[in-house]
Biopython code that builds the backbone (N, CA, C, O; Angstrom):
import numpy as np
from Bio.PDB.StructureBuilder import StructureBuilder

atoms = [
    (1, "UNK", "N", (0.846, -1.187, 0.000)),
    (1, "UNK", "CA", (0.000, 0.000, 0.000)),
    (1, "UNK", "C", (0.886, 1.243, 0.000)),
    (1, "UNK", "O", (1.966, 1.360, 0.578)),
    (2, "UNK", "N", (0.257, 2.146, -0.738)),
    (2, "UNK", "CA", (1.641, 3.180, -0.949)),
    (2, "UNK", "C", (0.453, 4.724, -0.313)),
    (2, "UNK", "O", (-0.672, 4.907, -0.780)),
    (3, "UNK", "N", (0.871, 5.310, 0.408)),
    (3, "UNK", "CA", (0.314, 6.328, 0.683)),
    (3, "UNK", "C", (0.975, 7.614, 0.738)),
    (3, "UNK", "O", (1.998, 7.845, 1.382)),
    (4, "UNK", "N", (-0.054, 8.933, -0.401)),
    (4, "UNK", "CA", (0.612, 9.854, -0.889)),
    (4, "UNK", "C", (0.147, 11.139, -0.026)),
    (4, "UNK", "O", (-1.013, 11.233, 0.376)),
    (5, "UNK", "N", (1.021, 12.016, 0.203)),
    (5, "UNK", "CA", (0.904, 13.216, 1.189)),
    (5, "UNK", "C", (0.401, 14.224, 0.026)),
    (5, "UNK", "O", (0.383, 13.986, -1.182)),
    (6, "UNK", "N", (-0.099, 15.687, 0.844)),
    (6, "UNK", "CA", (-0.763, 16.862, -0.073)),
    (6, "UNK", "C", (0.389, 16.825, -0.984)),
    (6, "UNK", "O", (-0.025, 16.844, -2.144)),
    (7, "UNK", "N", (1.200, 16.797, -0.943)),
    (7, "UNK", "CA", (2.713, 17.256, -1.625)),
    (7, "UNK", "C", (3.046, 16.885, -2.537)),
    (7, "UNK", "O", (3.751, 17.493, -3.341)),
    (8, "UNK", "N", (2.634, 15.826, -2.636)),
    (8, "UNK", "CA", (3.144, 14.274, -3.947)),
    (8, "UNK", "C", (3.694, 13.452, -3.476)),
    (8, "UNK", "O", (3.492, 12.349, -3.983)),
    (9, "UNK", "N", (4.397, 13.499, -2.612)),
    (9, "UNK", "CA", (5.372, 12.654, -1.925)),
    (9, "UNK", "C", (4.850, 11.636, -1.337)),
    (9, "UNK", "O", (3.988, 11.793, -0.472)),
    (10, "UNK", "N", (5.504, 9.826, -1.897)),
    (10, "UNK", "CA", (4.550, 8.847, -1.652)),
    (10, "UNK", "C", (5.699, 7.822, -0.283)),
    (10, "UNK", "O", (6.912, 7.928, -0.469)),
    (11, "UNK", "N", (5.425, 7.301, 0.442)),
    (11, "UNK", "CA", (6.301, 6.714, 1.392)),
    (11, "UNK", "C", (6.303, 5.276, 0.675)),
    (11, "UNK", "O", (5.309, 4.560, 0.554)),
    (12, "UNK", "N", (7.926, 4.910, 0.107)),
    (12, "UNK", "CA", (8.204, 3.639, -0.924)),
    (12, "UNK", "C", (9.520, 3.000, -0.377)),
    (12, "UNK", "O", (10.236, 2.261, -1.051)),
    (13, "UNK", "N", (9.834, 3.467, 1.292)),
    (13, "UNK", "CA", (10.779, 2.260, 2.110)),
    (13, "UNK", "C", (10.570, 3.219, 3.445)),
    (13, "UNK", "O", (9.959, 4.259, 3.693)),
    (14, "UNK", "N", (11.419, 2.293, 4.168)),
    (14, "UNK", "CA", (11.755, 2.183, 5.673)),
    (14, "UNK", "C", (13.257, 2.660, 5.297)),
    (14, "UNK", "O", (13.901, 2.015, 4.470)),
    (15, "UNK", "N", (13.784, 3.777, 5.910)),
    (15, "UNK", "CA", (15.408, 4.440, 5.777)),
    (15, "UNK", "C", (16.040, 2.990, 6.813)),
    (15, "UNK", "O", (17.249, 2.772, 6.881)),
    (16, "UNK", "N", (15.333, 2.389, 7.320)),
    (16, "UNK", "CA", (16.057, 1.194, 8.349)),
    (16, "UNK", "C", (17.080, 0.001, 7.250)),
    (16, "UNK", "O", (18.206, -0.480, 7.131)),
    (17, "UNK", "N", (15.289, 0.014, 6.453)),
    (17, "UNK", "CA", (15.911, -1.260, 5.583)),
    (17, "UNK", "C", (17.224, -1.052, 4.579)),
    (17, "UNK", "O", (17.999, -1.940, 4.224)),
    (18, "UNK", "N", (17.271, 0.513, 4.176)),
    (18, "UNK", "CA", (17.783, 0.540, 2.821)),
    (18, "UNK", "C", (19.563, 0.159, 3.116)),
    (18, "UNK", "O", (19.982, 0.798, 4.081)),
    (19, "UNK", "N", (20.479, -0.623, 2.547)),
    (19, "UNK", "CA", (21.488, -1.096, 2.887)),
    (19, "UNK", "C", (22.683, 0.129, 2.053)),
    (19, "UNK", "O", (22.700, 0.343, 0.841)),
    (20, "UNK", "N", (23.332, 0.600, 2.789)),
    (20, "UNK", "CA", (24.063, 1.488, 1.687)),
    (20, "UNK", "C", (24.621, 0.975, 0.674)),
    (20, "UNK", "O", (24.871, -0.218, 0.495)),
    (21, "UNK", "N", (24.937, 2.294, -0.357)),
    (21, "UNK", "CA", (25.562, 1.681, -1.633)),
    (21, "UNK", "C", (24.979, 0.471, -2.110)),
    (21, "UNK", "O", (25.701, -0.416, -2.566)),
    (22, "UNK", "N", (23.056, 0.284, -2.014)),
    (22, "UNK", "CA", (22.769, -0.841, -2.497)),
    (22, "UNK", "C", (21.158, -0.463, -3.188)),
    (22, "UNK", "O", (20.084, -0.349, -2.597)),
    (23, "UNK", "N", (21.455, -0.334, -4.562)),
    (23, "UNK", "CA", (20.168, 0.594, -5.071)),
    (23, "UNK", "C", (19.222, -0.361, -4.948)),
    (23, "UNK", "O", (19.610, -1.528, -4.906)),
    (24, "UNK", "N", (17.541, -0.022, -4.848)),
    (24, "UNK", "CA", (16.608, -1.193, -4.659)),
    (24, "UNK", "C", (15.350, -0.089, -5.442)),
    (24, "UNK", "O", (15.036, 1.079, -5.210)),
    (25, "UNK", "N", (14.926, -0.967, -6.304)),
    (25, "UNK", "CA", (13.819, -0.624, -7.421)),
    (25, "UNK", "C", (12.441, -0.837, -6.414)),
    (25, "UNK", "O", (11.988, -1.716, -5.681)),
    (26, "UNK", "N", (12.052, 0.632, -6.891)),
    (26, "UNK", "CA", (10.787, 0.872, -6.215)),
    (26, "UNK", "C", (9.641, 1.448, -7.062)),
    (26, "UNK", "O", (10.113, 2.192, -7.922)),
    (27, "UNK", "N", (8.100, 1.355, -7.131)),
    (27, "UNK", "CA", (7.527, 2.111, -8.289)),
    (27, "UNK", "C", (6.506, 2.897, -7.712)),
    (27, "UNK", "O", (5.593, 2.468, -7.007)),
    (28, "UNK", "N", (6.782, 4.517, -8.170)),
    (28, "UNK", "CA", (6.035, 5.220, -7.430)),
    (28, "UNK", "C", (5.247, 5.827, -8.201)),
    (28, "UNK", "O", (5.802, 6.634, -8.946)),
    (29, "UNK", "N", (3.597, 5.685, -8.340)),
    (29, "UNK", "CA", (3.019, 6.269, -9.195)),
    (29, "UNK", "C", (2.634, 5.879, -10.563)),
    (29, "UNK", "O", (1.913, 6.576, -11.275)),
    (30, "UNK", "N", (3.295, 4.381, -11.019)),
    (30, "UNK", "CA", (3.429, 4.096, -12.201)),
    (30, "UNK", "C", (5.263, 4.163, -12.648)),
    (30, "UNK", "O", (5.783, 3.617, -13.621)),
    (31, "UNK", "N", (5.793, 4.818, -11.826)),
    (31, "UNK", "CA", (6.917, 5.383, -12.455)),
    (31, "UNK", "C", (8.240, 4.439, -11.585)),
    (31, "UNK", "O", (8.185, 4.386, -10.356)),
    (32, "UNK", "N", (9.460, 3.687, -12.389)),
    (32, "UNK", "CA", (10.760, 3.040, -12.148)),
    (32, "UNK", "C", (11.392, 3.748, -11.087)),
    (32, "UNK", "O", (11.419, 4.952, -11.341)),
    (33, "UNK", "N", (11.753, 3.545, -10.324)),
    (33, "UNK", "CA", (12.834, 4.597, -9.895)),
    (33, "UNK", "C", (13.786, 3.371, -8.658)),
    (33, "UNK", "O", (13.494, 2.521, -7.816)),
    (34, "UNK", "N", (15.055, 4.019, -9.281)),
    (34, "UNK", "CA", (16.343, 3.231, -8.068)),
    (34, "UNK", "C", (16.434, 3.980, -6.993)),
    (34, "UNK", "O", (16.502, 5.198, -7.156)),
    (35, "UNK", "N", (16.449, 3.595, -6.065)),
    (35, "UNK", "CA", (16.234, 4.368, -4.537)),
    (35, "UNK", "C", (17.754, 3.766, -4.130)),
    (35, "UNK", "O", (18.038, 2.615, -3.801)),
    (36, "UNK", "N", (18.509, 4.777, -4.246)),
    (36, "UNK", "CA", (20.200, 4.400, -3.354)),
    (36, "UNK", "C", (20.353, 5.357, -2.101)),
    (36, "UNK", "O", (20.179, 6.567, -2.243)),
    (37, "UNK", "N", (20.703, 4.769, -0.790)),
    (37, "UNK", "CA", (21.232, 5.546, 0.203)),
    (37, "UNK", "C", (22.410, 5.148, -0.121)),
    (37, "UNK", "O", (22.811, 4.116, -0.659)),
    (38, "UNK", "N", (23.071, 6.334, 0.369)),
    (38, "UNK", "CA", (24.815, 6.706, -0.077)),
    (38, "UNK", "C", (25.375, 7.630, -0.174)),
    (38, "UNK", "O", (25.128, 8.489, -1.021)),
    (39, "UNK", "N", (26.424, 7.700, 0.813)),
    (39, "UNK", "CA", (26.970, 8.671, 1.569)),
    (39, "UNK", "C", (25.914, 9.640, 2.390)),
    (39, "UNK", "O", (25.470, 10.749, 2.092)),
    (40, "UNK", "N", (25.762, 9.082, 3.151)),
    (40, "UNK", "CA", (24.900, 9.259, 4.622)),
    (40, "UNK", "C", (23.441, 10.309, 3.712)),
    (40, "UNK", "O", (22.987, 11.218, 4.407)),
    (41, "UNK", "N", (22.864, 10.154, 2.396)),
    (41, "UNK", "CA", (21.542, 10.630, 1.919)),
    (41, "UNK", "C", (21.058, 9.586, 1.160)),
    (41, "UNK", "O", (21.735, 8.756, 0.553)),
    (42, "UNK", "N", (19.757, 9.669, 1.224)),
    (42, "UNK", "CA", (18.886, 8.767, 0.161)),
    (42, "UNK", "C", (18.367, 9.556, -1.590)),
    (42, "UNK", "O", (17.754, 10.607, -1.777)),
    (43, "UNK", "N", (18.693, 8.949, -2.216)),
    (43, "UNK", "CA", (18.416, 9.701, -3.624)),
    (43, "UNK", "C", (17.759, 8.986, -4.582)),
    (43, "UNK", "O", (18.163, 7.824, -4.640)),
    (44, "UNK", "N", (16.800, 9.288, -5.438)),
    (44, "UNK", "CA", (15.830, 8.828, -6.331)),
    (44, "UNK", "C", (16.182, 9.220, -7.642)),
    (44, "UNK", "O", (16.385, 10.393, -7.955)),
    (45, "UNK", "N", (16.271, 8.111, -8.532)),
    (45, "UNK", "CA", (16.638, 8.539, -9.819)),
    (45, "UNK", "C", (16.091, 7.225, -10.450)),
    (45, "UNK", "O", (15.976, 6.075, -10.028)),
    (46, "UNK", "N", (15.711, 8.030, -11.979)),
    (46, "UNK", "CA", (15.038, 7.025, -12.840)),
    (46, "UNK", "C", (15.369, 5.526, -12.723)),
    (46, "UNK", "O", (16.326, 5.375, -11.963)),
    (47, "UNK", "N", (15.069, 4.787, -13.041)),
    (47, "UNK", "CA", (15.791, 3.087, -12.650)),
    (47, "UNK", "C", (15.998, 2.785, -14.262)),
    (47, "UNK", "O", (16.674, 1.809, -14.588)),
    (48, "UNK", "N", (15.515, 3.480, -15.077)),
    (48, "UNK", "CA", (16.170, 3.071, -17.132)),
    (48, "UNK", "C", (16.837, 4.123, -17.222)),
    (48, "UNK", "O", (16.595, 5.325, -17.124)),
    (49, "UNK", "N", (18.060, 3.253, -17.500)),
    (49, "UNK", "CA", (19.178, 3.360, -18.699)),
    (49, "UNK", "C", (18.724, 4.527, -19.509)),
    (49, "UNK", "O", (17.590, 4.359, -19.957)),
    (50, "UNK", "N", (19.458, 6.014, -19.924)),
    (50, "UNK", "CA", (18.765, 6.365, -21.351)),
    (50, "UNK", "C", (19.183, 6.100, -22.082)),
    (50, "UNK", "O", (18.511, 6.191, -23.109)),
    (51, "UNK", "N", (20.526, 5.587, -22.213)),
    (51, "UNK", "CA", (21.175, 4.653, -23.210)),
    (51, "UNK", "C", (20.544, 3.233, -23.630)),
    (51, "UNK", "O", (20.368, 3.162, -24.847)),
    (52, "UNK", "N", (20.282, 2.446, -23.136)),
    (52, "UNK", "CA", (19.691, 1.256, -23.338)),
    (52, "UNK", "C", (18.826, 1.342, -22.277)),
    (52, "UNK", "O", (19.000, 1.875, -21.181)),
    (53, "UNK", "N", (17.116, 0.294, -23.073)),
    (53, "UNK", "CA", (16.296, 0.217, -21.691)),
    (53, "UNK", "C", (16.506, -0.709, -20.486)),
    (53, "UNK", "O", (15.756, -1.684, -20.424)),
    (54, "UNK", "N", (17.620, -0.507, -19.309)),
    (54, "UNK", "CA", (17.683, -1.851, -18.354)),
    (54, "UNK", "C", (17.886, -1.019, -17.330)),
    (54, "UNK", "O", (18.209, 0.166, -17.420)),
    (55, "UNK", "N", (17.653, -1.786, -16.119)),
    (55, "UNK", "CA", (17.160, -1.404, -15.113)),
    (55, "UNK", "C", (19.041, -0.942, -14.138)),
    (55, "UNK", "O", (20.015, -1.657, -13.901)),
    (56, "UNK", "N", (18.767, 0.485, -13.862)),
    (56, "UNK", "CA", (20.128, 0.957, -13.078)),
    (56, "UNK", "C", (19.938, 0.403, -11.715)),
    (56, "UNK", "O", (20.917, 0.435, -10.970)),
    (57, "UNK", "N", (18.829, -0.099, -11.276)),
    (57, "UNK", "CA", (18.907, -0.612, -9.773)),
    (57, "UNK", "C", (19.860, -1.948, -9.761)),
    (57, "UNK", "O", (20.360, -2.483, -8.772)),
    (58, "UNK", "N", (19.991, -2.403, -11.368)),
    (58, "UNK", "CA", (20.726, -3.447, -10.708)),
    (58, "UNK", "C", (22.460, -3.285, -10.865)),
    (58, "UNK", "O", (23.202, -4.246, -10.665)),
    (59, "UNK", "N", (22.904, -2.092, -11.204)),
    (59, "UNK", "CA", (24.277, -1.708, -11.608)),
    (59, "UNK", "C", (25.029, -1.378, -10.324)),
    (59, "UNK", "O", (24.220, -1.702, -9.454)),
    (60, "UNK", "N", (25.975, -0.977, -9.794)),
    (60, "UNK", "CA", (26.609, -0.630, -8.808)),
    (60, "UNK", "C", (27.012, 0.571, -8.641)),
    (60, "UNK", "O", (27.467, 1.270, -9.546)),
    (61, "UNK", "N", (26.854, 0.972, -7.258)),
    (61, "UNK", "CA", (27.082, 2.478, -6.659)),
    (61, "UNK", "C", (28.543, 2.484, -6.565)),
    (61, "UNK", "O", (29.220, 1.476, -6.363)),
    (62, "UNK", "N", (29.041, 3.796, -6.740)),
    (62, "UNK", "CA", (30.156, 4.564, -6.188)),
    (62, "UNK", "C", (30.068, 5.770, -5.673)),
    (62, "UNK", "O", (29.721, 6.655, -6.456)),
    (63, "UNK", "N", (30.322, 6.114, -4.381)),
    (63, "UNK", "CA", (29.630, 7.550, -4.128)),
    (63, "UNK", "C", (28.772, 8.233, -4.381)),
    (63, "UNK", "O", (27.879, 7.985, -3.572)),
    (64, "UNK", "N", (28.398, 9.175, -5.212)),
    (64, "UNK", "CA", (27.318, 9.573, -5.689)),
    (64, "UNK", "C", (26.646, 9.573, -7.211)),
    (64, "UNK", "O", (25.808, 10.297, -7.749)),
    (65, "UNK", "N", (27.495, 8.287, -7.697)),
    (65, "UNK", "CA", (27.016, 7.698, -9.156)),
    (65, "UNK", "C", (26.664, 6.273, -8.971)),
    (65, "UNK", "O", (27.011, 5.533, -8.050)),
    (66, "UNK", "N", (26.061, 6.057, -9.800)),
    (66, "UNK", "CA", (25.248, 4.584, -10.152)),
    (66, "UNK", "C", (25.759, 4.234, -11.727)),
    (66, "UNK", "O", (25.869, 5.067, -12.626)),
    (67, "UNK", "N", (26.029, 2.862, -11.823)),
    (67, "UNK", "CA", (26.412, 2.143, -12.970)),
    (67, "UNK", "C", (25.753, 1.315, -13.410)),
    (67, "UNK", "O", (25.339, 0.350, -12.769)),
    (68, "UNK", "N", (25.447, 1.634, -15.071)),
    (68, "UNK", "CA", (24.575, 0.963, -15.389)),
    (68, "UNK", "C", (24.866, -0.265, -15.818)),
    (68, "UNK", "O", (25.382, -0.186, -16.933)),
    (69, "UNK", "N", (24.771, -1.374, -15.439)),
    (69, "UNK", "CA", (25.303, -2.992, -15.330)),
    (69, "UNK", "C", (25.474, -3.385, -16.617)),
    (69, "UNK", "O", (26.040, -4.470, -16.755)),
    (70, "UNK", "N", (24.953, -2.472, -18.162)),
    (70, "UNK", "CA", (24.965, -3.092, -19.110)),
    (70, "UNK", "C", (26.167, -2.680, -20.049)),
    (70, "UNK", "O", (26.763, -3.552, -20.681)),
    (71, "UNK", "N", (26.507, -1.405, -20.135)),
    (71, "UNK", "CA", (27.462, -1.039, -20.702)),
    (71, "UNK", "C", (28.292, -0.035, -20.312)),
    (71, "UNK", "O", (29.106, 0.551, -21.027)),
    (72, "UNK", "N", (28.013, 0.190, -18.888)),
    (72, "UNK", "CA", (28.843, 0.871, -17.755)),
    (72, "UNK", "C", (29.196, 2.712, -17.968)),
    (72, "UNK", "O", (30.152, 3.487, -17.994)),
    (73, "UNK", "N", (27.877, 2.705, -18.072)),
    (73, "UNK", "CA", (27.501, 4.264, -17.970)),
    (73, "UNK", "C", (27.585, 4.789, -16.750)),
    (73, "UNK", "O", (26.939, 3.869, -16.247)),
    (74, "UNK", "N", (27.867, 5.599, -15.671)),
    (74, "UNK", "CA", (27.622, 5.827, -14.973)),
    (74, "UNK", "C", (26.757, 7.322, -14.841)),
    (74, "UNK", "O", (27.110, 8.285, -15.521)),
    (75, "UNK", "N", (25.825, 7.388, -14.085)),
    (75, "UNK", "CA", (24.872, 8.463, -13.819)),
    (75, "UNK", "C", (25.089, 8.728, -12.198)),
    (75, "UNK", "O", (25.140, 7.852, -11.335)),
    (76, "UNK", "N", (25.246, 10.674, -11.933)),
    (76, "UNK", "CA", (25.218, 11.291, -11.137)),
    (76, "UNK", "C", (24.122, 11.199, -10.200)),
    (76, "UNK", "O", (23.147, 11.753, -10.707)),
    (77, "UNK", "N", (23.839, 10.707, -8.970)),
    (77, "UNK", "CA", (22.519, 10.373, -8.406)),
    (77, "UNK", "C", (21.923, 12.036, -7.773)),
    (77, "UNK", "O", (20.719, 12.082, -7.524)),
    (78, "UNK", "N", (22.501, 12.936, -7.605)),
    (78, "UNK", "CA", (21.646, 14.241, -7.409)),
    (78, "UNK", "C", (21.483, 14.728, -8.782)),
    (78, "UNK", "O", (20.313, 14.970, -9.081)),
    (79, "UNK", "N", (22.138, 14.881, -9.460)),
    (79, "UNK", "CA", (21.197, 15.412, -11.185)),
    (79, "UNK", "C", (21.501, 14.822, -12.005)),
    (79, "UNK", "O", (21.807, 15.311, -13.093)),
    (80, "UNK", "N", (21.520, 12.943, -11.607)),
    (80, "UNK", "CA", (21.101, 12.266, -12.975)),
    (80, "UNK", "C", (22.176, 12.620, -14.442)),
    (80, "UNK", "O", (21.716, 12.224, -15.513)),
    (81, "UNK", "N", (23.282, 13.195, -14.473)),
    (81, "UNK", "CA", (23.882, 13.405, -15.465)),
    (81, "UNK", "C", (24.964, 12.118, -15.923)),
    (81, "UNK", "O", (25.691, 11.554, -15.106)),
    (82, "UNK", "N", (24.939, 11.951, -16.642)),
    (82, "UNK", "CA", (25.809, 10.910, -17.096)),
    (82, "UNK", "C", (27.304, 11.480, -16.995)),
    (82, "UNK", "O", (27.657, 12.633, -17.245)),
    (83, "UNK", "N", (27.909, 10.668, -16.675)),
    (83, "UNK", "CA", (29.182, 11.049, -16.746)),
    (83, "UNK", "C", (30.214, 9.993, -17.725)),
    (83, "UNK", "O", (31.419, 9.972, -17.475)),
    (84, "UNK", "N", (29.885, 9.502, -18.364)),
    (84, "UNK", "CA", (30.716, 8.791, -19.577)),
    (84, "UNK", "C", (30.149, 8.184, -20.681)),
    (84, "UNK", "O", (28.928, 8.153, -20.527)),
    (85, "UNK", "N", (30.564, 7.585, -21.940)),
    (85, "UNK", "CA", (29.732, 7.336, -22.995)),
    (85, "UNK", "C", (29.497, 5.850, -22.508)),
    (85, "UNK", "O", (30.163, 5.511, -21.530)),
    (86, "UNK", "N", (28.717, 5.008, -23.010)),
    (86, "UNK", "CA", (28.027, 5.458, -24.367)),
    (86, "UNK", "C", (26.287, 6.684, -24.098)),
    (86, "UNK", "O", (25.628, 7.452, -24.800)),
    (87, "UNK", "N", (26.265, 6.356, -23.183)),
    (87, "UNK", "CA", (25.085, 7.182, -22.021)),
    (87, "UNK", "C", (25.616, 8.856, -22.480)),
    (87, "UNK", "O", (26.622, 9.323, -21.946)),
    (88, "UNK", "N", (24.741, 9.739, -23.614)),
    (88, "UNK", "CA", (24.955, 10.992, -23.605)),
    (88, "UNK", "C", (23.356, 12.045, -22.821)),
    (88, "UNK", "O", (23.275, 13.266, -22.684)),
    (89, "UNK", "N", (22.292, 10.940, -22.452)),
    (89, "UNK", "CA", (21.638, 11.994, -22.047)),
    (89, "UNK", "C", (20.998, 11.779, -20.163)),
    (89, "UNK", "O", (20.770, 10.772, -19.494)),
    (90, "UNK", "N", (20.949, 12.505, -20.016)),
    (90, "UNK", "CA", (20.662, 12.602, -18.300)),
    (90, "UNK", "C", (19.640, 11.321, -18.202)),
    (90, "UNK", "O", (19.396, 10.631, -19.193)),
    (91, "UNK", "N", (18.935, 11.011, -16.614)),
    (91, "UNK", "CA", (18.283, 10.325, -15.971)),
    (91, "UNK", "C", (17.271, 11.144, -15.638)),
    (91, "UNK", "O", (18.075, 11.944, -15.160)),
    (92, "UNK", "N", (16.324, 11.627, -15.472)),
    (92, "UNK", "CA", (15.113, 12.036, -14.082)),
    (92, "UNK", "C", (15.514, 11.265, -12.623)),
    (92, "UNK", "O", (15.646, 10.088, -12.288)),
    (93, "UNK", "N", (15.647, 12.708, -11.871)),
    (93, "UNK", "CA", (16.016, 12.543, -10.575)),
    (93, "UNK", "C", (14.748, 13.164, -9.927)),
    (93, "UNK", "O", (14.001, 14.004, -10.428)),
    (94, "UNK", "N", (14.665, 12.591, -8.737)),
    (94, "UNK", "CA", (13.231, 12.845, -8.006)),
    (94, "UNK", "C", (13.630, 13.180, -6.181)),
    (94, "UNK", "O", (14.430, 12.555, -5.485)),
    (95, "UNK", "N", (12.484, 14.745, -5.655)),
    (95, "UNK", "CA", (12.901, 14.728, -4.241)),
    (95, "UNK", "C", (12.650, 13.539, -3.665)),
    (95, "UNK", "O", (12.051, 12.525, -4.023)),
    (96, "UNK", "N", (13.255, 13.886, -2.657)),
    (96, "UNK", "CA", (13.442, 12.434, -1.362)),
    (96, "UNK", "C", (13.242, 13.652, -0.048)),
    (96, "UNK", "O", (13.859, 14.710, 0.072)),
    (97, "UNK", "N", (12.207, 13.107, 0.815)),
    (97, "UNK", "CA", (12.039, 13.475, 2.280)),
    (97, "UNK", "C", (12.197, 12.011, 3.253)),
    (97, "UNK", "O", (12.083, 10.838, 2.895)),
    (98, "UNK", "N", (12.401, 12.394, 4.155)),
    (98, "UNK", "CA", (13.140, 11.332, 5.160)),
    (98, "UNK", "C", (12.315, 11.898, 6.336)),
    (98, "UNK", "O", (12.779, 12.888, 6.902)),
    (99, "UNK", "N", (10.982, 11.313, 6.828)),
    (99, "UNK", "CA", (10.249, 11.510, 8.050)),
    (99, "UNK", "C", (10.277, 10.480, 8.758)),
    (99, "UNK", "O", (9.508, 9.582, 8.414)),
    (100, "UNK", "N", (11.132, 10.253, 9.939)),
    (100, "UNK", "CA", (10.941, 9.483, 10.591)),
    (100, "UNK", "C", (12.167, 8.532, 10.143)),
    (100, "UNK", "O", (13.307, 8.894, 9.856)),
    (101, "UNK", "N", (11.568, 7.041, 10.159)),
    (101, "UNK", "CA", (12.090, 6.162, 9.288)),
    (101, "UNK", "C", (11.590, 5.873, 8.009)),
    (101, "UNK", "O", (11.939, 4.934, 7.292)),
    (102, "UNK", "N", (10.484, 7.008, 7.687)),
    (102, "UNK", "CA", (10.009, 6.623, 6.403)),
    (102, "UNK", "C", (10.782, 7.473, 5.185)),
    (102, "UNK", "O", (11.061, 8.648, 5.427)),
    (103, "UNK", "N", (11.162, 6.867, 3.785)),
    (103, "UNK", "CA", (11.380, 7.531, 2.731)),
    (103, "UNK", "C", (10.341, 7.945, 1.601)),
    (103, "UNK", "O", (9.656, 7.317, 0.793)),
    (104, "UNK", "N", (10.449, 8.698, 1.775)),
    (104, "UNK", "CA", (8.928, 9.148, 0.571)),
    (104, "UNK", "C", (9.796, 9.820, -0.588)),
    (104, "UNK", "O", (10.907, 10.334, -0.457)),
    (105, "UNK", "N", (8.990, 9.691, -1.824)),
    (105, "UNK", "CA", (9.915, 9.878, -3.032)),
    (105, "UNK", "C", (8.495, 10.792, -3.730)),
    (105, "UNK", "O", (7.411, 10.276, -3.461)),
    (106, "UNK", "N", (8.436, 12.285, -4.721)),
    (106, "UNK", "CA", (7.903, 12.371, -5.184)),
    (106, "UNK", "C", (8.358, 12.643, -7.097)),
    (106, "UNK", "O", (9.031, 13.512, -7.650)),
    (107, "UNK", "N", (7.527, 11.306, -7.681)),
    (107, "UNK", "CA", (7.747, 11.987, -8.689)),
    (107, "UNK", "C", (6.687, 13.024, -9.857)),
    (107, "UNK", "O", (6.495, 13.005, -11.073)),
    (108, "UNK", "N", (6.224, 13.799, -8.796)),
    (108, "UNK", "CA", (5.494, 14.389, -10.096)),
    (108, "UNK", "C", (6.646, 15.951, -9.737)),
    (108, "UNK", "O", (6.366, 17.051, -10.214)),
    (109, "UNK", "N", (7.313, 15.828, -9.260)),
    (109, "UNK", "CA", (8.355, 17.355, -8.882)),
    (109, "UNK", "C", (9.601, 16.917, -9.632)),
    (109, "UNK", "O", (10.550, 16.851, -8.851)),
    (110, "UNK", "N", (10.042, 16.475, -11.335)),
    (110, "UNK", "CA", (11.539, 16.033, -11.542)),
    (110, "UNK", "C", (12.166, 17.303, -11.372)),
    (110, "UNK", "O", (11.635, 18.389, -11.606)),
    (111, "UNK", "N", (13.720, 17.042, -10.811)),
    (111, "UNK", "CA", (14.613, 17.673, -10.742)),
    (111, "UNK", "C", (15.456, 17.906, -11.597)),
    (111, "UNK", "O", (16.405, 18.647, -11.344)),
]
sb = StructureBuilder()
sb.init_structure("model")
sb.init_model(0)
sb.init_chain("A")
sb.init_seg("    ")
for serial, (resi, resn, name, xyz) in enumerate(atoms, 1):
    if name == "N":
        sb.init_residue(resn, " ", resi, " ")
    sb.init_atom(name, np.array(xyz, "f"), 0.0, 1.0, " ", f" {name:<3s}", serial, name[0])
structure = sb.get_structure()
């Protein structure tokens, strides 16, 4: 059950569960998104590749980039920018509020 505040913002984990440096695919709204805590913040960014369609939740974190497992793009997790080829166009990145132990992600606000 996913429940959404006046704001947009929908609560889609427990900050308890999330394991650092370990992205976990969540769908908020209809919409993909890799949820990585890392380096002590939680950040929301599209979960497809814009290079190829596959899922970045399953690629590996480094600080504040995510790798995309297929042809090792890496994307900036606060603005989604790619930082190497073959990947030339950004991700959709989405706010993150942290109430409590809950993470709420909204995506109708992209960043």
């Amino acid at each position: 059950m996913t429940v959404e505040t006046t704001e947009g913002f929908v609560r889609v984990a427990a900050l308890s569960e999330l394991e650092p440096d370990t992205p976990v695919r969540v769908v908020v709204n209809g919409v993909a998104v890799s949820l990585v805590h890392a380096e002590g913040e939680v950040f929301a960014i599209n979960d497809i590749c814009s290079h190829a369609n596959v899922s970045l939740s399953e690629g590996e974190v480094d600080g504040c980039a995510i790798e995309c497992w297929l042809h090792g793009s890496s994307f900036d997790l606060r603005t989604g920018k790619p930082s190497g080829l073959p990947a030339t166009r950004p991700v959709p990145v989405y706010p993150v509020k942290i109430e409590g132990d809950d993470v709420l992600v909204s995506v109708t606000q992209e960043s």
